[in-house]
Backbone as JSON, one array per atom type, in Angstrom:
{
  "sequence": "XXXXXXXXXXXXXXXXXXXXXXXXXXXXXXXXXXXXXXXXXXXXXXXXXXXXXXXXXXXXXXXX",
  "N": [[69.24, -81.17, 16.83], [68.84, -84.41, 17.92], [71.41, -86.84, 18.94], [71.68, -90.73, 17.86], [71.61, -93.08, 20.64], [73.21, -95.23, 20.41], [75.56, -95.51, 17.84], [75.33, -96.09, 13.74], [77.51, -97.63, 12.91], [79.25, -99.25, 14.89], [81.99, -98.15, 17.31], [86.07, -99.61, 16.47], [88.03, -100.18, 18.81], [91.48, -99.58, 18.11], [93.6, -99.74, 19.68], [96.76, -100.81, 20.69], [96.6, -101.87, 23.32], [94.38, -103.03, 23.5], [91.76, -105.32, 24.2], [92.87, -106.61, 25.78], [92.5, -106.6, 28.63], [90.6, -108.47, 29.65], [92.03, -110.68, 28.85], [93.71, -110.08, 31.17], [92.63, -110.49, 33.17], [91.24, -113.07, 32.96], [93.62, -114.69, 33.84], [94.84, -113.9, 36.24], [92.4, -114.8, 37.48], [92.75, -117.69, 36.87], [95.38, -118.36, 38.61], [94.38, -117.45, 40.78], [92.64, -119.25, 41.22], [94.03, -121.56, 41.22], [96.01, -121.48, 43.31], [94.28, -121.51, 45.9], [93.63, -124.13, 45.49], [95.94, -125.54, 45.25], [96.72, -124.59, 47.74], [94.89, -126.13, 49.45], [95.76, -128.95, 48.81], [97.78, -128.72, 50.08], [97.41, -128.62, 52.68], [95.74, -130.85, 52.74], [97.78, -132.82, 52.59], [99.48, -132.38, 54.76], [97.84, -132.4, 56.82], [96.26, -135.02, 56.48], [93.45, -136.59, 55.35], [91.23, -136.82, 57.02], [91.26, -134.88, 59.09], [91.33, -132.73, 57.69], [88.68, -133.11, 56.28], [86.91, -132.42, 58.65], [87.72, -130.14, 59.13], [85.96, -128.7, 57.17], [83.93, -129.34, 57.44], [83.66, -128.11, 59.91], [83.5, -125.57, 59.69], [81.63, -125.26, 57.79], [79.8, -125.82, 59.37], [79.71, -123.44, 61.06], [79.15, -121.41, 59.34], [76.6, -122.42, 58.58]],
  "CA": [[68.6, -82.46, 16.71], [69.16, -85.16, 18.89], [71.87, -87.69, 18.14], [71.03, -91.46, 18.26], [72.67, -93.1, 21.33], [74.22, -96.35, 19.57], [75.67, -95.26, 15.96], [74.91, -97.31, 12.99], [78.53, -98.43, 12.51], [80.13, -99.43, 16.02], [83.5, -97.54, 17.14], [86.24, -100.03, 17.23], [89.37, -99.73, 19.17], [92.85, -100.38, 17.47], [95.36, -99.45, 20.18], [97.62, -101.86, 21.29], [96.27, -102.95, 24.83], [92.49, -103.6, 23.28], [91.27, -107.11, 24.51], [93.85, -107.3, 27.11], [91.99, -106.7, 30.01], [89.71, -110.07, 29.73], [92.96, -112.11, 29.27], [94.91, -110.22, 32.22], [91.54, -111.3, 34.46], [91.37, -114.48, 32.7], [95.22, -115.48, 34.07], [94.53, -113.42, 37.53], [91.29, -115.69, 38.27], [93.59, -118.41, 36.98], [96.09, -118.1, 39.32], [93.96, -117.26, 41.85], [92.18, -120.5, 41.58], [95.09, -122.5, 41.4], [96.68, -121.17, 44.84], [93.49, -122.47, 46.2], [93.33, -125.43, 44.63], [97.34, -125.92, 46.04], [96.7, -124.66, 49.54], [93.74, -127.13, 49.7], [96.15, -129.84, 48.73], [98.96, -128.5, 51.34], [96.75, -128.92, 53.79], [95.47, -132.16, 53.18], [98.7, -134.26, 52.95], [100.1, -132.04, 55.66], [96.77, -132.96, 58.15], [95.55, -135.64, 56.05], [91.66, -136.32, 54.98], [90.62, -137.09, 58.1], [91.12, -133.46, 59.69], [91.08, -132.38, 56.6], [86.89, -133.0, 56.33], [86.72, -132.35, 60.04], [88.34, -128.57, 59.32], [85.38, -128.46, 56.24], [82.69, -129.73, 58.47], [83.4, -127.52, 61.14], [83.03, -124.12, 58.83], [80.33, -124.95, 57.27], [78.96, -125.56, 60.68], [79.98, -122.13, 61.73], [78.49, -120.8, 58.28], [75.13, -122.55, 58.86]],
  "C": [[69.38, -83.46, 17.57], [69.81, -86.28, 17.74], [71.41, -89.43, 18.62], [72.11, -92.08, 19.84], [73.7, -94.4, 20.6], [74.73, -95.95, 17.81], [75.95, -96.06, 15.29], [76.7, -98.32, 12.76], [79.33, -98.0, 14.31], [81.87, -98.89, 15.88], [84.65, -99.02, 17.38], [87.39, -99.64, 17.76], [90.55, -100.33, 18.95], [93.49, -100.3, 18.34], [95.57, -100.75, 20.61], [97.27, -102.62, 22.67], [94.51, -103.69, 24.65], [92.73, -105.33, 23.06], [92.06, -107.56, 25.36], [93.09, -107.33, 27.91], [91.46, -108.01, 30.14], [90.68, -111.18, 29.74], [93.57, -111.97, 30.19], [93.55, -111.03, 33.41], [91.53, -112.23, 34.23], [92.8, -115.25, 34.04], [94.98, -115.26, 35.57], [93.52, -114.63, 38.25], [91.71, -117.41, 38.27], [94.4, -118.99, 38.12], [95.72, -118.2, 40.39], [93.43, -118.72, 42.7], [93.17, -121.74, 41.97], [95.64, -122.55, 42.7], [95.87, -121.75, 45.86], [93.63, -123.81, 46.37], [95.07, -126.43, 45.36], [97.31, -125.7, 47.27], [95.96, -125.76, 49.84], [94.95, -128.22, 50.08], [97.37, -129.81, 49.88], [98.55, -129.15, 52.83], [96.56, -130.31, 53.91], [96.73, -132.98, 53.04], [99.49, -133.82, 54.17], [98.88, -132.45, 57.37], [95.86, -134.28, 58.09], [93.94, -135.71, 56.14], [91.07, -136.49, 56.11], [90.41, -135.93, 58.65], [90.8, -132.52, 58.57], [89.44, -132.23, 56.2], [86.76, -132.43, 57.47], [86.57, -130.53, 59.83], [86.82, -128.32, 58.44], [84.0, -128.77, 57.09], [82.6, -128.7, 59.6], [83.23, -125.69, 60.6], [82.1, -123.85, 58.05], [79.25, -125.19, 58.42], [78.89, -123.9, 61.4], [79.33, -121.4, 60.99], [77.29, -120.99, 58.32], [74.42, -123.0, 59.73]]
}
C-alpha cells in the first residue's frame, strides 16, 4: 500500500545546528549589505557627490 507523502504528525529536527542556516544567511546578507553600503560611502567622500552621481549616471547609461 502506498504511503501518504506528508505524514500526519511532521518530523522535527532536534540536533544542535537546526535553524542555523537562516541566521548564518541572515548575518552573511548582512554583512554583505553593509560592505556595500560602506564602499558606497568610501567612494563618495573620497570623489564627492558630484562624481559620485556622474559614476551612477554613467552605468545606468551603459545598463540602459
Amino acid at each position: 500500500m502506498a504511503q501518504p507523502l506528508h505524514p500526519a504528525h511532521p518530523v522535527s529536527d532536534n540536533s544542535p545546528t537546526a535553524g542555523r542556516l537562516p541566521f548564518v544567511l541572515l548575518l552573511a546578507g548582512t554583512g554583505i549589505g553593509g560592505l556595500v553600503v560602506a564602499g558606497a560611502l568610501a567612494l563618495w567622500f573620497h570623489y564627492g557627490s558630484q562624481m559620485f552621481f556622474e559614476m551612477i549616471r554613467a552605468g545606468f547609461a551603459a545598463c540602459f
